[in-house]
C-alpha positions in Angstrom: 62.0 59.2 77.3 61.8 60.1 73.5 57.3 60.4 74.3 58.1 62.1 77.5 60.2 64.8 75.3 57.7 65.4 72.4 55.1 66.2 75.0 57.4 69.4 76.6 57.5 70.7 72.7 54.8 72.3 71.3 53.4 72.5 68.0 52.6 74.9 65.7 51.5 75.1 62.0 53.1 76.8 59.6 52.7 78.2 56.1 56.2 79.0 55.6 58.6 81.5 58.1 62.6 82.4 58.4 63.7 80.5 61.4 65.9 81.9 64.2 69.2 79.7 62.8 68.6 81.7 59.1 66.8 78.1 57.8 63.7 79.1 55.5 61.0 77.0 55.8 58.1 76.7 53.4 55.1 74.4 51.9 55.2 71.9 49.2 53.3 69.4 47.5 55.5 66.1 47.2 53.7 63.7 49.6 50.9 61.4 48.4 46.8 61.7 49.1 47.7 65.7 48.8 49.6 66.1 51.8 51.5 69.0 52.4 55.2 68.5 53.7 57.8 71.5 54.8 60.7 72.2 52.9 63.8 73.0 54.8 66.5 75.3 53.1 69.9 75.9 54.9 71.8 78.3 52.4 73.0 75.3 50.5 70.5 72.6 50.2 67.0 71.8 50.8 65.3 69.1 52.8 61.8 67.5 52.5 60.4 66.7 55.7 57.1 65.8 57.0 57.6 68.4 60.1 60.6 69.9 61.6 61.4 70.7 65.2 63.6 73.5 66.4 64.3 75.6 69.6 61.4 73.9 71.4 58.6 73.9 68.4 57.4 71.5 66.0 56.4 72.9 62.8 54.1 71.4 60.5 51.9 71.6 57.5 48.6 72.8 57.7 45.4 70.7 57.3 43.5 73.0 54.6 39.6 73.0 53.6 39.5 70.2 51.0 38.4 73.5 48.9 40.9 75.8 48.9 43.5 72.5 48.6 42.2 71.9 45.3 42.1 75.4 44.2 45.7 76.4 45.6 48.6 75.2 43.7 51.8 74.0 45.9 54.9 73.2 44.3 56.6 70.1 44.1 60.0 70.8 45.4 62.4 72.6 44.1 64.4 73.3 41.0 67.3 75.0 39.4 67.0 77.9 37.3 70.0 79.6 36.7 69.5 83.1 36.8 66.9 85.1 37.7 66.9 87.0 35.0 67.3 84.2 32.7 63.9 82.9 34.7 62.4 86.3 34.3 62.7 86.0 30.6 61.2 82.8 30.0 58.4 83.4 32.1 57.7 87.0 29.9 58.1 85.2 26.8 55.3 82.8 28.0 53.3 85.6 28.7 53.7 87.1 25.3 52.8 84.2 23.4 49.9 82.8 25.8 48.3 86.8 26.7 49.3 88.2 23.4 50.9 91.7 25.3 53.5 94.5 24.5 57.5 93.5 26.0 56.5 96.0 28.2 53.0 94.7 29.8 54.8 90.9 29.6 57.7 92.3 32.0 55.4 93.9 34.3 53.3 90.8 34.6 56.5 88.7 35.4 57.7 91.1 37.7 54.8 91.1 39.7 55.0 86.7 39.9 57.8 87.2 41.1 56.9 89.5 44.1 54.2 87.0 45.0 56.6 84.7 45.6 58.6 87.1 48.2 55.7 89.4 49.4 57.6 89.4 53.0 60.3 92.1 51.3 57.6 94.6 50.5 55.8 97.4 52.9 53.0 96.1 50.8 52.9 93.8 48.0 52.0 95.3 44.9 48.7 94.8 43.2 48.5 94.5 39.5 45.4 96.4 38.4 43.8 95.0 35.1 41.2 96.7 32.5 39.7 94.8 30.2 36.9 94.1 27.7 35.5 90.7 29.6 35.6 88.5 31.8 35.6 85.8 29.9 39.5 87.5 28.7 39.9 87.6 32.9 39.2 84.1 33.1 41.8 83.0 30.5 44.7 85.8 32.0 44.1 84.4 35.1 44.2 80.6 34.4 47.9 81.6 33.2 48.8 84.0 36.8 47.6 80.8 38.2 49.9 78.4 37.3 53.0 81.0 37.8 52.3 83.0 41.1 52.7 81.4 44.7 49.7 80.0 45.8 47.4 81.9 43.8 43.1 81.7 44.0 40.7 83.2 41.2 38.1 84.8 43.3 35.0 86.9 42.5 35.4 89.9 44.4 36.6 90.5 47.6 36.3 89.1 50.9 37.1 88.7 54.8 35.8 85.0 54.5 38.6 84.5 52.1 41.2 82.2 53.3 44.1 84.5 54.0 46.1 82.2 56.7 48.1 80.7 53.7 49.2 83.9 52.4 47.3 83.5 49.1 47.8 85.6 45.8 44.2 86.4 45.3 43.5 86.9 41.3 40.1 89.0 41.5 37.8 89.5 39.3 35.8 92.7 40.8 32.5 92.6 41.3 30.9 95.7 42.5 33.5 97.2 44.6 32.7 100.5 46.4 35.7 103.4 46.5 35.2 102.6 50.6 35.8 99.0 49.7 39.0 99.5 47.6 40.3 102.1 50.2 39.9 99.9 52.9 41.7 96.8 51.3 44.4 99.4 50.1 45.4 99.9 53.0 44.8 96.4 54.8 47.6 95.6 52.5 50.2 96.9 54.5 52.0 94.9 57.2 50.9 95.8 60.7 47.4 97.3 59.3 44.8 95.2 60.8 41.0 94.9 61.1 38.8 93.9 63.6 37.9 90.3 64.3 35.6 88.2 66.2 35.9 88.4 70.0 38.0 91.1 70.1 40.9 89.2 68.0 42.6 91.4 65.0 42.9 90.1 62.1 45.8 90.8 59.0 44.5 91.1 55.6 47.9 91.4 53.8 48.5 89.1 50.6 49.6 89.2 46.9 46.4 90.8 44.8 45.8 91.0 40.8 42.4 92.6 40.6 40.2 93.0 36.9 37.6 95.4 36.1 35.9 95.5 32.9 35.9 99.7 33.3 38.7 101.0 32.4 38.2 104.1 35.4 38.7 101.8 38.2 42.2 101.2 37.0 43.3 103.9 39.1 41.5 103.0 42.1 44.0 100.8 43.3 46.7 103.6 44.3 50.2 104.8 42.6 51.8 101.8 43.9 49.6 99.4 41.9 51.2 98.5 38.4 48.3 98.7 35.8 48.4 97.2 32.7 45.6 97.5 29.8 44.1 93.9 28.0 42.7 95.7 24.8 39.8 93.2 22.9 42.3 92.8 20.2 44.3 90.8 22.8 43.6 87.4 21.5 43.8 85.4 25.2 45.3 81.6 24.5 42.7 79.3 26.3 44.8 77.0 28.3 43.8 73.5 29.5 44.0 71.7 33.4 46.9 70.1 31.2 48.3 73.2 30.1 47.9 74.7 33.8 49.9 72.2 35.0 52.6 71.6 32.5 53.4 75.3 32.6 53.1 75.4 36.8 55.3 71.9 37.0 58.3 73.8 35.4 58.3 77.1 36.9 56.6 76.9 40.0 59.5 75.0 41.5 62.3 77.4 40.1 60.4 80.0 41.7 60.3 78.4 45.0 64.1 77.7 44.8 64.3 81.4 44.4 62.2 82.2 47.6 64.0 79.9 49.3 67.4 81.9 48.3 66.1 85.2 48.7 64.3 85.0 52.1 67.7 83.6 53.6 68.8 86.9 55.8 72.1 87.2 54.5 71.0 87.3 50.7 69.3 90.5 51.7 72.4 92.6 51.7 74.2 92.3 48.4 76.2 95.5 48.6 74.7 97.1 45.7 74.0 100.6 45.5 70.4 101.6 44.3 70.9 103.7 40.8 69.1 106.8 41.1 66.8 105.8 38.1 65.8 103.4 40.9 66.4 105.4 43.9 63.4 108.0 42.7 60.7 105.7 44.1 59.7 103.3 46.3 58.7 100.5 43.4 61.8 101.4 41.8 64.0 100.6 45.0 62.3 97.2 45.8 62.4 95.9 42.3 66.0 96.7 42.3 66.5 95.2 45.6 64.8 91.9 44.5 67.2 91.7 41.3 70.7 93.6 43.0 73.7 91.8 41.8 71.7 90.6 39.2 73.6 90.9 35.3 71.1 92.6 33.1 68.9 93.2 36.2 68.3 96.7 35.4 68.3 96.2 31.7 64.9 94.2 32.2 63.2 96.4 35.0 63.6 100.2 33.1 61.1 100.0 30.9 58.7 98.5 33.7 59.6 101.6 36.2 59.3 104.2 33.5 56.0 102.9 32.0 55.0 103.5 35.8 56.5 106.9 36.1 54.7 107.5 33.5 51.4 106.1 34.3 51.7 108.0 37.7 52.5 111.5 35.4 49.3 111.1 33.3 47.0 110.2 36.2 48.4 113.3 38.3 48.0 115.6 35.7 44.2 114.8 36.5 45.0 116.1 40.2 43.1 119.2 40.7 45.8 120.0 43.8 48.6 119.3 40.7 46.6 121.7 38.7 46.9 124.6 41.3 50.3 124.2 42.1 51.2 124.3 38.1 48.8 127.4 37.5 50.1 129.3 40.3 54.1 128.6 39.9 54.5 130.8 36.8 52.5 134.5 39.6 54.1 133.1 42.4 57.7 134.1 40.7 56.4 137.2 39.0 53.4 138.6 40.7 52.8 139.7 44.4 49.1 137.7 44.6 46.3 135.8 42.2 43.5 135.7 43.6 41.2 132.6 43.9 39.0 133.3 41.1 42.1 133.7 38.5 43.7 130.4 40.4 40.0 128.5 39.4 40.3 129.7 35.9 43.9 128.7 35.3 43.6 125.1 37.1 40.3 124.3 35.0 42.5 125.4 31.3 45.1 122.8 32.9 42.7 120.0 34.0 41.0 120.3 30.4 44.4 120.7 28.4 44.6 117.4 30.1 41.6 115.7 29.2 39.5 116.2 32.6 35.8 117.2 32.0 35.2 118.0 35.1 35.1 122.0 36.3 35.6 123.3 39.8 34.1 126.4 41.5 36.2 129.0 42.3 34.6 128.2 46.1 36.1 124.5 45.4 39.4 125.9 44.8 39.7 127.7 47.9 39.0 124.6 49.8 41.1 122.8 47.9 44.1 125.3 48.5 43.6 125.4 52.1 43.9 121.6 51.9 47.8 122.4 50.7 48.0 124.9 53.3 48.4 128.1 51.6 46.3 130.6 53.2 44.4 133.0 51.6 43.8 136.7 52.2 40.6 139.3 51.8 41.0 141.9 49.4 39.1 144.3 47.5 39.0 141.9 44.7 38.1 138.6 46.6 40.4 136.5 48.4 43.8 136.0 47.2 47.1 134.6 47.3 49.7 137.2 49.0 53.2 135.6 47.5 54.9 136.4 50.7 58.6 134.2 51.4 57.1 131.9 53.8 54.8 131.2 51.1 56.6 131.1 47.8 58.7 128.6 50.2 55.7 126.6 50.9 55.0 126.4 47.3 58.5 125.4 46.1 58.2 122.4 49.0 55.1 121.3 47.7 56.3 121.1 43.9 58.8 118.4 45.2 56.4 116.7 47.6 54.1 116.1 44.8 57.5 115.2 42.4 55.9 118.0 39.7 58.6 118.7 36.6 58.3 122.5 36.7 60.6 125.4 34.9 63.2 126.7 37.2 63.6 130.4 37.5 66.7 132.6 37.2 67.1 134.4 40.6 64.6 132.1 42.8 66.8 130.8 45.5 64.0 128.1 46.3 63.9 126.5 42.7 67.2 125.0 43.1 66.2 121.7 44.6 63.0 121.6 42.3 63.8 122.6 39.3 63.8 119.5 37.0 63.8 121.5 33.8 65.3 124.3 32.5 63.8 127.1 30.5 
């Protein structure tokens, strides 16, 4: 009887998934010759087990190329850590002594572990983007991600061959990447983006991502969302062992999993805590307060990381040629009836240069670029212009918050209410 009922059930492998009774399931590495068992968490305790079954499926571990077994670390088990801010700290401190970084860059690097270990709870899992000097200094940064993210890989550039079914965290080292190529893994790294497979299949290209370039212009290539950090050659990079890799991965690997575990459970996902509005002004600044709610000294840990990338965002828009119209046409749009395009190209250009751009436009290129925001332009004796009609003043204010500019209010200008940000 007990054959005749395994054969109704069907199997299926798993690289860790929420079941439909709220258990969390996941991969470790606790059974001899390498084998990978399932860890079971209820809420309360955790289980080793070779497989599980549940509502007609037996899960179990997959059978991975003997290659990416040896280069993918698996945890142990599981083990308390207290906090997670407590385990937030040790881990930065570990990066400041082994990488040789600002409190700052150390508490960006261990917040983004610890999204690799719950990429699930993002629209897309942040990428850390890296500039620095060598890659030789990649190498080292990378042997110490490796022992601390979930299941991470040093690659050399990126690929669809890459194993992705175990939900890696790929540490990259780039090597020749086109702006095509980064645009199109951008945006593979949202859930429910896919690309195209062999016989017709689709394929999901989603995982955890640190990426390093030795220029320092591609550090913006991976998006807003990415948090960047800077490895200057005066970084003096610990070199760490295959001792040292797993010493360091032994302790913290399993107090990270513990902390998956937790956090994946659905009812740990509502904590009742209101997002501050230091947090509430962007979408990294909700989900890292989400992953620490409830948290004491939660917030007191993940400031500095959202303002440094509040700030990073600022500098890099300020580069913006669309940011530069909108801030050279704010000041005539309150005060004059039109600017035509020529006067538009001349005060976006002083911006972009105030602001340490080289590059110049045409006063043709700012026309195109201003019908790109949608203000329309006019013929006049003069050229074409801007005609500061209502509908158009309007359109201007609603762009100033789309793009989140800080830009003077104005006495009298019933639209600068909900923009203004700063007071003259």
């Amino acid at each position: 009887m007990e054959n005749e009922f395994c054969s109704n059930l069907r199997s299926s492998t798993t690289y860790g998934e929420v079941l439909s009774d709220d258990r969390v399931i996941d991969l470790v590495d606790s059974a001899p010759e390498e084998k990978l068992e399932i860890i079971v968490h209820n809420g309360k305790q955790s289980l080793i087990v070779p497989k599980i079954e549940h509502d007609g499926v037996i899960y179990i571990p997959p059978h991975l190329d003997p290659t990416v077994r040896r280069a993918m670390r698996f945890p142990a088990g599981v083990s308390e850590y207290g906090s997670t801010v407590t385990l937030l700290w040790k881990v930065s401190r570990l990066c400041r002594r082994h990488l040789g970084l600002s409190e700052v860059f150390a508490a960006t690097i261990t917040y983004w572990v610890l999204t690799t270990w719950v990429p699930e709870l993002f629209a897309a899992p942040p990428i850390l983007s890296i500039a620095g000097s060598s890659m030789a200094q990649a190498v080292k940064f990378f042997r110490l991600l490796g022992a601390l993210c979930r299941r991470a890989i040093i690659v050399a550039g990126l690929s669809q061959q890459l194993p992705l079914a175990p939900h890696p965290t790929l540490l990259v080292i780039e090597a020749g990447l086109t702006a095509k190529m980064r645009a199109s893994w951008r945006a593979c790294n949202y859930y429910g983006v896919y690309l195209p497979a062999s016989s017709g299949a689709l394929r999901e290209m989603v995982c955890s991502k640190a990426i390093f370039s030795e220029t320092s212009d591609a550090i913006g290539s991976w998006g807003e969302e990415a948090l960047q950090i800077v490895l200057l050659p005066t970084n003096e990079l610990l070199a760490l062992t295959e001792q040292d890799q797993a010493e360091i991965a032994a302790e913290f690997q399993p107090q990270f999993e513990l902390y998956r575990l937790r956090r994946l459970q659905p009812t740990s996902q509502s904590v009742g805590v209101s997002c501050p509005p230091e947090f509430a002004a962007s979408g990294l600044g909700r989900e890292s307060f989400a992953l620490l709610a409830g948290e004491p000294d939660g917030a007191k840990m993940l400031l500095p990381i959202i303002e440094h990338h509040r700030q990073a965002i600022t500098a890099r828009r300020s580069l913006d040629p669309l940011t530069a119209i909108l801030e050279a046409i704010w000041g005539p749009a309150h005060a004059q009836k039109q600017i035509s395009t020529t006067e538009v190209q001349k005060r976006a250009n002083a911006l972009l240069r105030d602001h340490g751009e080289s590059l110049e436009y045409t006063a043709r290129e700012i026309g195109w670029k201003l019908a790109h925001l949608d203000l329309s332009r006019r013929r006049a004796a003069e050229g074409m212009v801007l005609r500061f009609s209502r509908e158009l003043r309007r359109r201007i204010h609603e762009l100033a918050r789309q793009f989140g500019l800080t830009l003077p209010s104005v006495n009298g200008c019933a639209d600068c209410s909900p923009v203004q940000v700063v007071e003259q």
